[in-house]
ROLO-243079 format. One record per residue: x, y, z of N, C-alpha, C in turn; residue number from 1. Coordinates in nm, 3 decimals, m for minus. Layout:
% residues N
<<X Y Z> <X Y Z> <X Y Z> NUM>
...
END
This chain:
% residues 210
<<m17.480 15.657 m6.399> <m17.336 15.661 m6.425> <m17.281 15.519 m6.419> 1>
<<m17.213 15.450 m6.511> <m17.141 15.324 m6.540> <m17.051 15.310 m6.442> 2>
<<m17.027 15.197 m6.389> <m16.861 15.156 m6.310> <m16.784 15.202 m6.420> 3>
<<m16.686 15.235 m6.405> <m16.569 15.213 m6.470> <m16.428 15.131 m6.453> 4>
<<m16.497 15.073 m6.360> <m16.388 14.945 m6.364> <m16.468 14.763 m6.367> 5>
<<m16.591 14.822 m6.441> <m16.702 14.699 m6.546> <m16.643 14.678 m6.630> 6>
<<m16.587 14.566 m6.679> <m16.522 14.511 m6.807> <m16.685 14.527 m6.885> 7>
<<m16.732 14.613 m6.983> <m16.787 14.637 m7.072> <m16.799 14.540 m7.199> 8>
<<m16.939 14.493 m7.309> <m16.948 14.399 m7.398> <m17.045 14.479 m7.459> 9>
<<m17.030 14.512 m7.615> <m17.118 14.531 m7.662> <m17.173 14.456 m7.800> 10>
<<m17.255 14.391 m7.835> <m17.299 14.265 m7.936> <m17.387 14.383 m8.029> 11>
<<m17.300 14.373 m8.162> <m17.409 14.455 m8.264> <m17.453 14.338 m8.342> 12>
<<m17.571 14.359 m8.369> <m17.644 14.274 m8.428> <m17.731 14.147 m8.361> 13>
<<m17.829 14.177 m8.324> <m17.873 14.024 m8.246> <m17.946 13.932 m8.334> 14>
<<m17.868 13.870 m8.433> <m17.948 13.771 m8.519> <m17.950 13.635 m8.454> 15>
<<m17.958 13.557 m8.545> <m17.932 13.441 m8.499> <m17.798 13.434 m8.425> 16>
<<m17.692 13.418 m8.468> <m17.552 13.436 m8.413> <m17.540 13.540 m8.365> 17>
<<m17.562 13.646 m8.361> <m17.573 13.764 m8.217> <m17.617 13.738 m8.148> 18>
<<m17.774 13.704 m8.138> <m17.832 13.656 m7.988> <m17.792 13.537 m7.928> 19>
<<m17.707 13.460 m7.993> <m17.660 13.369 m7.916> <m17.512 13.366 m7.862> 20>
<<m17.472 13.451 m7.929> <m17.330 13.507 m7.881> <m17.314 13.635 m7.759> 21>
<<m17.433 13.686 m7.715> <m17.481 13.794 m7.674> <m17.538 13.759 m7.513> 22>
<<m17.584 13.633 m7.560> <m17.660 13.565 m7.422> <m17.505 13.461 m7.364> 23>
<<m17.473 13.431 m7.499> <m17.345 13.346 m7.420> <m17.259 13.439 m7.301> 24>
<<m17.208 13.564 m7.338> <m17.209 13.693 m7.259> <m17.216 13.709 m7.188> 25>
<<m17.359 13.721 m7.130> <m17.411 13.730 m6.988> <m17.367 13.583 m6.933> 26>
<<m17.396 13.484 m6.955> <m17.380 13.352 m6.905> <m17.217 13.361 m6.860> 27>
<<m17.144 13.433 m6.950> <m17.002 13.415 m6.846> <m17.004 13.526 m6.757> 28>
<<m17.142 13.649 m6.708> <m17.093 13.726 m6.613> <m17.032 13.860 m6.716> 29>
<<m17.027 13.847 m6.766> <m17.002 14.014 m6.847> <m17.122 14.101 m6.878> 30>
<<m17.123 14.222 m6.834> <m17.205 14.333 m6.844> <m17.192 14.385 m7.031> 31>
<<m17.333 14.335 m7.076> <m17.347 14.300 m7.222> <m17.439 14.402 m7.233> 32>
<<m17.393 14.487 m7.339> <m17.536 14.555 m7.404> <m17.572 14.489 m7.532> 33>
<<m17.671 14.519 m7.649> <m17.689 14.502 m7.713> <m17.742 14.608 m7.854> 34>
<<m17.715 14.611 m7.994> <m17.750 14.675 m8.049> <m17.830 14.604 m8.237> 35>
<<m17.943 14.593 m8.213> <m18.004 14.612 m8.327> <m18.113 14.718 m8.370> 36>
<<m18.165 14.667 m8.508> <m18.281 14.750 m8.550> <m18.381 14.708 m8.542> 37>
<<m18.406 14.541 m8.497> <m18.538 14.547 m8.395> <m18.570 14.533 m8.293> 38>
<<m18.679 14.602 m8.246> <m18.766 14.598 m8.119> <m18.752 14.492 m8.079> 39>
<<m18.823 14.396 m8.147> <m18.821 14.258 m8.092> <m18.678 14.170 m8.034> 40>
<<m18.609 14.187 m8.108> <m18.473 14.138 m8.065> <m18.406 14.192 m7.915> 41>
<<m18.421 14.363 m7.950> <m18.365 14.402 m7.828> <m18.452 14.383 m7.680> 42>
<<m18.577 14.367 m7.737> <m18.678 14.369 m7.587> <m18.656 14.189 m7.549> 43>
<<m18.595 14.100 m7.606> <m18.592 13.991 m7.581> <m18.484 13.969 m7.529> 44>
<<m18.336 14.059 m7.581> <m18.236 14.070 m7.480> <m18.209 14.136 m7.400> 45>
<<m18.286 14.214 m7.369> <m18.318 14.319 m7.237> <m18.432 14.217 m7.119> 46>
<<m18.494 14.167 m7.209> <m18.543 14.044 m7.038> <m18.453 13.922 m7.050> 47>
<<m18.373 13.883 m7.149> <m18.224 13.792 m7.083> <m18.206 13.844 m6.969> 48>
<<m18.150 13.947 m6.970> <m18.031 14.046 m6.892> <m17.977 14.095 m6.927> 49>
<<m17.954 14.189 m7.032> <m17.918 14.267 m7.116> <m17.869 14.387 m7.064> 50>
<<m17.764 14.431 m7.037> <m17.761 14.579 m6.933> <m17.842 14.679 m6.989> 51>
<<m17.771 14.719 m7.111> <m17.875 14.813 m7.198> <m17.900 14.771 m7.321> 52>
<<m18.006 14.836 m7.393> <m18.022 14.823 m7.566> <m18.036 14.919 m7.640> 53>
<<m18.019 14.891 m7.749> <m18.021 15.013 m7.832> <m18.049 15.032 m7.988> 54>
<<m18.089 15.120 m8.089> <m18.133 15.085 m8.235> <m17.970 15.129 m8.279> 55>
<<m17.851 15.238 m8.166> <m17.760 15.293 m8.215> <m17.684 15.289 m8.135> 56>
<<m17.518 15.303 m8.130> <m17.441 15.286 m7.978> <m17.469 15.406 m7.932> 57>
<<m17.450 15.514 m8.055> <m17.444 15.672 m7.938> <m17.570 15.697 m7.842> 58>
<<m17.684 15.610 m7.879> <m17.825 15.616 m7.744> <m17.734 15.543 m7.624> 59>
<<m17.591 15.504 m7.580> <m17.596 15.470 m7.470> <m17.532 15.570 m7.394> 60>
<<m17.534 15.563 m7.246> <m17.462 15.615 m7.130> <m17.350 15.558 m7.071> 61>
<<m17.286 15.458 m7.184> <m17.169 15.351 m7.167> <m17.052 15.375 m7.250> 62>
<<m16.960 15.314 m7.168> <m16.824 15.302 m7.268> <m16.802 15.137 m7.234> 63>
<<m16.731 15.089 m7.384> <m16.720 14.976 m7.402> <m16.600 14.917 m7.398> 64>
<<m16.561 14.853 m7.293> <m16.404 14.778 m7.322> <m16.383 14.671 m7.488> 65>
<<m16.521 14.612 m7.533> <m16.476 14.528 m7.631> <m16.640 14.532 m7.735> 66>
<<m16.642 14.507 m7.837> <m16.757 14.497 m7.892> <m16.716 14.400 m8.006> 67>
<<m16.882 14.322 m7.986> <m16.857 14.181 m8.102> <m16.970 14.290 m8.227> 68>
<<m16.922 14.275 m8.332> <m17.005 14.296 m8.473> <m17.012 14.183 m8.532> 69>
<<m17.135 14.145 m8.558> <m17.174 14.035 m8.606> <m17.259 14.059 m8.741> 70>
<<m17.252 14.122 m8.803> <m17.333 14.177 m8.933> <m17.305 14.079 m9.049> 71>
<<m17.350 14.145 m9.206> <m17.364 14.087 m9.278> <m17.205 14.102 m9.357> 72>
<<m17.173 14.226 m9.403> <m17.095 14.247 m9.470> <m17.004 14.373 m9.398> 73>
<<m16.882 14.378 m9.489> <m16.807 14.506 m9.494> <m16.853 14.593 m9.491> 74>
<<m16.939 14.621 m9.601> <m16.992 14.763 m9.610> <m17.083 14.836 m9.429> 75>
<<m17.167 14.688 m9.388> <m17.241 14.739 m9.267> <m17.164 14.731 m9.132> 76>
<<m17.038 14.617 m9.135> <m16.924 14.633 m9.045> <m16.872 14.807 m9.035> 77>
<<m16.832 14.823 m9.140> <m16.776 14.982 m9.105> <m16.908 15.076 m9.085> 78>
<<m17.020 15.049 m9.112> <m17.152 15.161 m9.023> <m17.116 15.135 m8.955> 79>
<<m17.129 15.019 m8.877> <m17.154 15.000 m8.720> <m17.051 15.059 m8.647> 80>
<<m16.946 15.074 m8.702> <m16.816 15.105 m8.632> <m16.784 15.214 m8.636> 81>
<<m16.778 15.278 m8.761> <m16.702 15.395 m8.764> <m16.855 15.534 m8.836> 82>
<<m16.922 15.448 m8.846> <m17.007 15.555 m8.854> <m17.094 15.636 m8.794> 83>
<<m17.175 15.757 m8.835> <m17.170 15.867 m8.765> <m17.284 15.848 m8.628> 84>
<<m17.291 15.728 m8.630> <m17.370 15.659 m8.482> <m17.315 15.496 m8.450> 85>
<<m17.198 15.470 m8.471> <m17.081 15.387 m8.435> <m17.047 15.397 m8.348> 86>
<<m16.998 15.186 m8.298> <m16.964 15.171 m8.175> <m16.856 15.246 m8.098> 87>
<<m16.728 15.339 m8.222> <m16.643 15.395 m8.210> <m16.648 15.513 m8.110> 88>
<<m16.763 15.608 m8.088> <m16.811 15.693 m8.043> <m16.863 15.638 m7.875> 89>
<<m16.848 15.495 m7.849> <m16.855 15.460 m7.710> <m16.770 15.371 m7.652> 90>
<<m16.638 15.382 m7.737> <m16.518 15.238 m7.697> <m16.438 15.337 m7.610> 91>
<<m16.407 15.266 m7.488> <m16.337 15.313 m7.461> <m16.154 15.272 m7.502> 92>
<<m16.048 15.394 m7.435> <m15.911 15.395 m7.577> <m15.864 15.266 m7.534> 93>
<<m15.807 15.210 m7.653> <m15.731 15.072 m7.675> <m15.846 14.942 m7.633> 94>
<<m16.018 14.976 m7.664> <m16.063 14.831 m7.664> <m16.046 14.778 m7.786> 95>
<<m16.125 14.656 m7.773> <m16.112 14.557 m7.868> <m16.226 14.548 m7.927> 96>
<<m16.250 14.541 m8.068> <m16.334 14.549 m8.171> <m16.334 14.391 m8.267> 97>
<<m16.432 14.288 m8.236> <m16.425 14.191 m8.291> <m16.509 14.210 m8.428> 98>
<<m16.468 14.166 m8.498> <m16.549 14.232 m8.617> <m16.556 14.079 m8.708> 99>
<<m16.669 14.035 m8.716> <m16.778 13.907 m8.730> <m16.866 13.921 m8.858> 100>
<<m16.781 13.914 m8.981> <m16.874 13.906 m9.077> <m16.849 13.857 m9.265> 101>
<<m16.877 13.877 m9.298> <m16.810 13.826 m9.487> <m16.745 13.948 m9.529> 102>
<<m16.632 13.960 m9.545> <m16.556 14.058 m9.584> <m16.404 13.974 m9.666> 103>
<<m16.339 14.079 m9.736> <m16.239 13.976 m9.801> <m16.056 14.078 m9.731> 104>
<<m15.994 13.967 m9.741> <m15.897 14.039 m9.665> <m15.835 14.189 m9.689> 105>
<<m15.882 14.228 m9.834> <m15.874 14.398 m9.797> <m15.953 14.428 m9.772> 106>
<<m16.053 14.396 m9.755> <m16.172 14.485 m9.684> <m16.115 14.509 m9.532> 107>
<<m16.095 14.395 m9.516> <m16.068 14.378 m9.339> <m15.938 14.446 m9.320> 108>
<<m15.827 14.458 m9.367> <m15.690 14.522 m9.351> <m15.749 14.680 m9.357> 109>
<<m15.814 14.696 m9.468> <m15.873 14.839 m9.438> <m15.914 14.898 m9.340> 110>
<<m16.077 14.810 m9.289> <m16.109 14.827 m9.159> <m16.016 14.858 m9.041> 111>
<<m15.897 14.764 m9.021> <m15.847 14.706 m8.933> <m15.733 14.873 m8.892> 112>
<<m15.690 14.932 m9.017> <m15.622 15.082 m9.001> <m15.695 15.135 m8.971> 113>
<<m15.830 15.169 m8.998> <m15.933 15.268 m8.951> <m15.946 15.294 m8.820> 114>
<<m15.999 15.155 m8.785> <m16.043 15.105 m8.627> <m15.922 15.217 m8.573> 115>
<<m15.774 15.127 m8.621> <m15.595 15.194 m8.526> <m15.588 15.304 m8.527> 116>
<<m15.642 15.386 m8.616> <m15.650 15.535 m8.645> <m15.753 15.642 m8.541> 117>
<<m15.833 15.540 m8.478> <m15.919 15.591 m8.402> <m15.851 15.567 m8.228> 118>
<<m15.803 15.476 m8.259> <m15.698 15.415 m8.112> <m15.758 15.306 m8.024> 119>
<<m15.822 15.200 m8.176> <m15.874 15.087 m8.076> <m15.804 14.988 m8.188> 120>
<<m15.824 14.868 m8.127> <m15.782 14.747 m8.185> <m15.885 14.650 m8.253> 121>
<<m15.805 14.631 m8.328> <m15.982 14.511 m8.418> <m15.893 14.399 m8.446> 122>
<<m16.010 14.267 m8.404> <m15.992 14.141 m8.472> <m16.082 14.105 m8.548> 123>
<<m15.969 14.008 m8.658> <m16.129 13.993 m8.761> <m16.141 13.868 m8.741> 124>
<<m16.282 13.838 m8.712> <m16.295 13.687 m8.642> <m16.422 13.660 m8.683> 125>
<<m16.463 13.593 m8.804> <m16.516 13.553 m8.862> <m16.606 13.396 m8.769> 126>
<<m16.698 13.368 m8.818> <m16.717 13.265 m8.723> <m16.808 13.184 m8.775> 127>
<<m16.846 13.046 m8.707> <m16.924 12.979 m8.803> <m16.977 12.882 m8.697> 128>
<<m17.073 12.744 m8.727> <m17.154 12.665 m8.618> <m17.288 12.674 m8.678> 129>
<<m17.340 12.804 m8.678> <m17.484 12.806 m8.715> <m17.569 12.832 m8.565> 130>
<<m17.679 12.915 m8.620> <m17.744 12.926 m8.497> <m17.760 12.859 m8.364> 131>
<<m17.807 12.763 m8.375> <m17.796 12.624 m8.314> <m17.657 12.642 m8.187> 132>
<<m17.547 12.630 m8.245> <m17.405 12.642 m8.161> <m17.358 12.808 m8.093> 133>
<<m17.407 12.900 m8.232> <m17.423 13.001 m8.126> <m17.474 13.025 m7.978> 134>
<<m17.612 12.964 m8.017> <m17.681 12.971 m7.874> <m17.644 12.890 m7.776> 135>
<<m17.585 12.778 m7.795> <m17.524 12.701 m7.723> <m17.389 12.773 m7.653> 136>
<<m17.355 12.807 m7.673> <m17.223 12.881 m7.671> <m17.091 12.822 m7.712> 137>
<<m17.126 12.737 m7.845> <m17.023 12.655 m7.911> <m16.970 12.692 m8.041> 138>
<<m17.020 12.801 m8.110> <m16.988 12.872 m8.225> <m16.808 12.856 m8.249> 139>
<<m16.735 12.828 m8.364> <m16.646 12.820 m8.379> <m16.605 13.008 m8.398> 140>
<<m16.468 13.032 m8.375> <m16.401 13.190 m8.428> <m16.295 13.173 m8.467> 141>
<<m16.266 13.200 m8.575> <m16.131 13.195 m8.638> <m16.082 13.352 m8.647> 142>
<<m16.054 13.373 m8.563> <m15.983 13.546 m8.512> <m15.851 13.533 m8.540> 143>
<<m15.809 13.686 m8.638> <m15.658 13.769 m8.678> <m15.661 13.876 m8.641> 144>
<<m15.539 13.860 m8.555> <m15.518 14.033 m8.506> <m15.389 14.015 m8.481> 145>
<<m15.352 14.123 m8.376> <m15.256 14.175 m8.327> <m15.242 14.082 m8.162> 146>
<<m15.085 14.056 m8.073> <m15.126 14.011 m7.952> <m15.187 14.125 m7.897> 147>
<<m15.157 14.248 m7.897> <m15.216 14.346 m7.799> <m15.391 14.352 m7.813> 148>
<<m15.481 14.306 m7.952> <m15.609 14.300 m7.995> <m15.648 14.226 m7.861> 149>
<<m15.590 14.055 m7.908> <m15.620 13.920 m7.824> <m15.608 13.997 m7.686> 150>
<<m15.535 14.074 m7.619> <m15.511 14.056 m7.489> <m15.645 14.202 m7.472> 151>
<<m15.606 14.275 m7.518> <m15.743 14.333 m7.522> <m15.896 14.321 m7.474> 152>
<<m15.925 14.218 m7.563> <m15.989 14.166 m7.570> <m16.075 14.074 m7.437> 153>
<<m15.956 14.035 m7.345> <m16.014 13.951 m7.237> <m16.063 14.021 m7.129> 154>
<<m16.182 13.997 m7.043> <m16.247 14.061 m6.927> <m16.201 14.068 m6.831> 155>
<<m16.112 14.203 m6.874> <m16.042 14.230 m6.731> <m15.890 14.196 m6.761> 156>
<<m15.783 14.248 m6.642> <m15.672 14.277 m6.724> <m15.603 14.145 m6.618> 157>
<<m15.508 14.093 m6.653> <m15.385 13.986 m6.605> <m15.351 13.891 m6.647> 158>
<<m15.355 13.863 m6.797> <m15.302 13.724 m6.786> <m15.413 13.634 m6.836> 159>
<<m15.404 13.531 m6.910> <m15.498 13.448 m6.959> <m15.602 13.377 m6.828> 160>
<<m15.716 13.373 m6.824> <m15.762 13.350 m6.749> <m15.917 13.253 m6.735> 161>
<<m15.964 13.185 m6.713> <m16.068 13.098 m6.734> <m16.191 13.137 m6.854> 162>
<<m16.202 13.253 m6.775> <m16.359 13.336 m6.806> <m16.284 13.422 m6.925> 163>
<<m16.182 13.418 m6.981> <m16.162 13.536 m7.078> <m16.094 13.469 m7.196> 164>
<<m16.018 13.535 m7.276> <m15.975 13.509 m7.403> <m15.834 13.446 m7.363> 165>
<<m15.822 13.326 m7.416> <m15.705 13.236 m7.318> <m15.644 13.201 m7.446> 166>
<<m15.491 13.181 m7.489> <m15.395 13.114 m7.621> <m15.260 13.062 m7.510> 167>
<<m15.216 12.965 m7.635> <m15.085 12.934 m7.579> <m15.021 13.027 m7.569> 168>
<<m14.915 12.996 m7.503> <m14.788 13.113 m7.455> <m14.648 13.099 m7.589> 169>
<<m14.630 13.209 m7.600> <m14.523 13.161 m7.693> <m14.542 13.198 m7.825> 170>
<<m14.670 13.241 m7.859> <m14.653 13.267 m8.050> <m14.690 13.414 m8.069> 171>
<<m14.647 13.461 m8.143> <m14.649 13.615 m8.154> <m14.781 13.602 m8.221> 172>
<<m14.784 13.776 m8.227> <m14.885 13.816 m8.288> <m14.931 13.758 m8.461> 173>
<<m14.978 13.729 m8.486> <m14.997 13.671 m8.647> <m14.944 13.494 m8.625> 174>
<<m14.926 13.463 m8.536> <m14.913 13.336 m8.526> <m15.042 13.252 m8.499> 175>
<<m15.046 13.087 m8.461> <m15.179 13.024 m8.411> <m15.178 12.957 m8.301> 176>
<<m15.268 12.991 m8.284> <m15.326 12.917 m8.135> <m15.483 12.872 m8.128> 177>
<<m15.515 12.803 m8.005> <m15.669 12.843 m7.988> <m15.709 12.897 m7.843> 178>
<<m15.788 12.904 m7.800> <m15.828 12.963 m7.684> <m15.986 13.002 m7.678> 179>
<<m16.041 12.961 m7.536> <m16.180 12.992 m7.530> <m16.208 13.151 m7.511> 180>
<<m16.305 13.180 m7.540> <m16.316 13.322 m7.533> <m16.487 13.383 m7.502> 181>
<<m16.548 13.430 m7.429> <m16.680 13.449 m7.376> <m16.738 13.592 m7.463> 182>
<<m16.616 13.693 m7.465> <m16.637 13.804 m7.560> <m16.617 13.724 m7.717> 183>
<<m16.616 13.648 m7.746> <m16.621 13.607 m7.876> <m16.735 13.479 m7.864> 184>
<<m16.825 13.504 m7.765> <m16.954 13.456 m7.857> <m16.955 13.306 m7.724> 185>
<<m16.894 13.298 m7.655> <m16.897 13.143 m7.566> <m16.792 13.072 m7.626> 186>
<<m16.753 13.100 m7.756> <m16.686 12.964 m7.870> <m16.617 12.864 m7.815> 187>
<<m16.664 12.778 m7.867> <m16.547 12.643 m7.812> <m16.421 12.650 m7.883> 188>
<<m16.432 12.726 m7.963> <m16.299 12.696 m8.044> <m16.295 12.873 m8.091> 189>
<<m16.174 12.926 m8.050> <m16.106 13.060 m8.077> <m15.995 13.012 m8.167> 190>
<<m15.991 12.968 m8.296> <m15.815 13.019 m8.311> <m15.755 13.117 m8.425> 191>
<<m15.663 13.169 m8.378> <m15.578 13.269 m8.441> <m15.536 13.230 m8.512> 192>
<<m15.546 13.322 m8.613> <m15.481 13.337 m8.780> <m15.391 13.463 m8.789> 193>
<<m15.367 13.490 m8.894> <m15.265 13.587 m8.930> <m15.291 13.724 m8.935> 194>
<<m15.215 13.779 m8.899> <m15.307 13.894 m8.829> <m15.292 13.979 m8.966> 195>
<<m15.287 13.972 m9.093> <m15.264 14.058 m9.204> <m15.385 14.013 m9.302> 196>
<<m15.477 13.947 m9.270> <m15.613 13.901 m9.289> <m15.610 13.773 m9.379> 197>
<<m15.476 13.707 m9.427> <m15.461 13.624 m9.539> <m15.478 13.465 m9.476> 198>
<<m15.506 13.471 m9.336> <m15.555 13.331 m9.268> <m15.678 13.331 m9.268> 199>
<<m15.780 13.461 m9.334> <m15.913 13.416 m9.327> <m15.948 13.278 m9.404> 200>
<<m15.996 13.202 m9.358> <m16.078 13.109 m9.401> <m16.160 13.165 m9.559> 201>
<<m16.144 13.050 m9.653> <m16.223 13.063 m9.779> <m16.364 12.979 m9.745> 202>
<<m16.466 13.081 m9.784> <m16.602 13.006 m9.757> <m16.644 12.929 m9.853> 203>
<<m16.654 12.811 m9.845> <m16.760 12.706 m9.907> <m16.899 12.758 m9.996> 204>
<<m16.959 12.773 m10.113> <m17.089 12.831 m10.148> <m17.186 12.768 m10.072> 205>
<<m17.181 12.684 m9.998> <m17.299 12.684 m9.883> <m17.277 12.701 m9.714> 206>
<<m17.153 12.820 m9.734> <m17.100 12.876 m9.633> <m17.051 12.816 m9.493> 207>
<<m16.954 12.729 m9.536> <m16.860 12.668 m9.391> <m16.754 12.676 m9.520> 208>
<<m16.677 12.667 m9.368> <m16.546 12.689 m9.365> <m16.463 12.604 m9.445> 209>
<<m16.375 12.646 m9.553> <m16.324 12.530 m9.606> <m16.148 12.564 m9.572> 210>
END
């Protein structure tokens, strides 16, 4: 049986930028599961320290305050989430859903009602560095949401705080800021865009950020 007062992390996808966003995780002290489709990945973040692993969320015995998706596209963002072995089926109500991948801003506005419809919050926080900074725990995130997503989002409830998802004071929701954030991967750099998906970043054809 889980604490239930464990600020919960769950990392789908342990690729390159999952497993390093995943291990960044544990390194700040958050109880991290993990979810891919290989063996190898998950048995390598299960001797990190991995609380649990899994090929699917519904194999866990957990509920999740926040989960990073780190996938390829839209189309496998909404499996992971809302489908019929989705992280959705282990969030607990009003977490935070970071959602980490190439999608175009209706894709993501779409997503982003779905997620609300279910009674959790999603940011779309796209991210970049490259393996290398992932694992480091320096990966850049350019996250849009809602303030209630951002606050969501941080480990554990009061107030901006070292170890959690930290912004200036003062700008509403869809406004910018930056802030470090441990559920978003270690990043050195968190900042907020518009929470209606039109601050996503346009990718470069050899994929950074332009």
């Amino acid at each position: 049986m889980s604490d239930e007062n464990t600020f919960r992390v769950c990392v789908i996808g342990l690729g390159s930028m999952g497993m390093g966003a995943a291990l960044s995780c544990l390194r700040a002290g958050l109880a991290t599961s993990g979810i891919d489709l290989s063996r190898a990945r998950l048995d390598a973040f299960a001797a990190a320290g991995g609380e649990a692993v899994a090929v699917a969320a519904t194999e866990f015995d957990l509920q999740f305050d926040a989960a990073l998706v780190l996938v390829v596209n839209a189309a496998q963002a909404r499996e992971a989430i809302l489908g019929e072995t989705g992280i959705a089926h282990r969030m607990r109500p009003g977490g935070a859903i970071m959602v980490s991948c190439t999608q175009s801003a209706t894709d993501a506005q779409a997503l982003g009602q779905d997620i609300a419809a279910r009674g959790f919050l999603m940011l779309d926080a796209p991210v970049s560095g490259g393996a290398a900074k992932a694992a480091s725990g320096d990966m850049t995130v350019m996250a849009s949401g809602s303030e209630e997503a951002f606050c969501s989002a941080r480990p554990g409830a009061g107030g901006c705080r070292r170890q959690g998802l930290s912004h200036r004071a003062g700008h509403r929701a869809g406004g910018h800021g930056q802030g470090h954030s441990p559920v978003a991967g270690g990043c050195s750099h968190c900042r907020r865009g518009r929470g209606d998906g039109a601050g996503r970043p346009r990718r470069h054809p050899a994929g950074h950020d332009v």
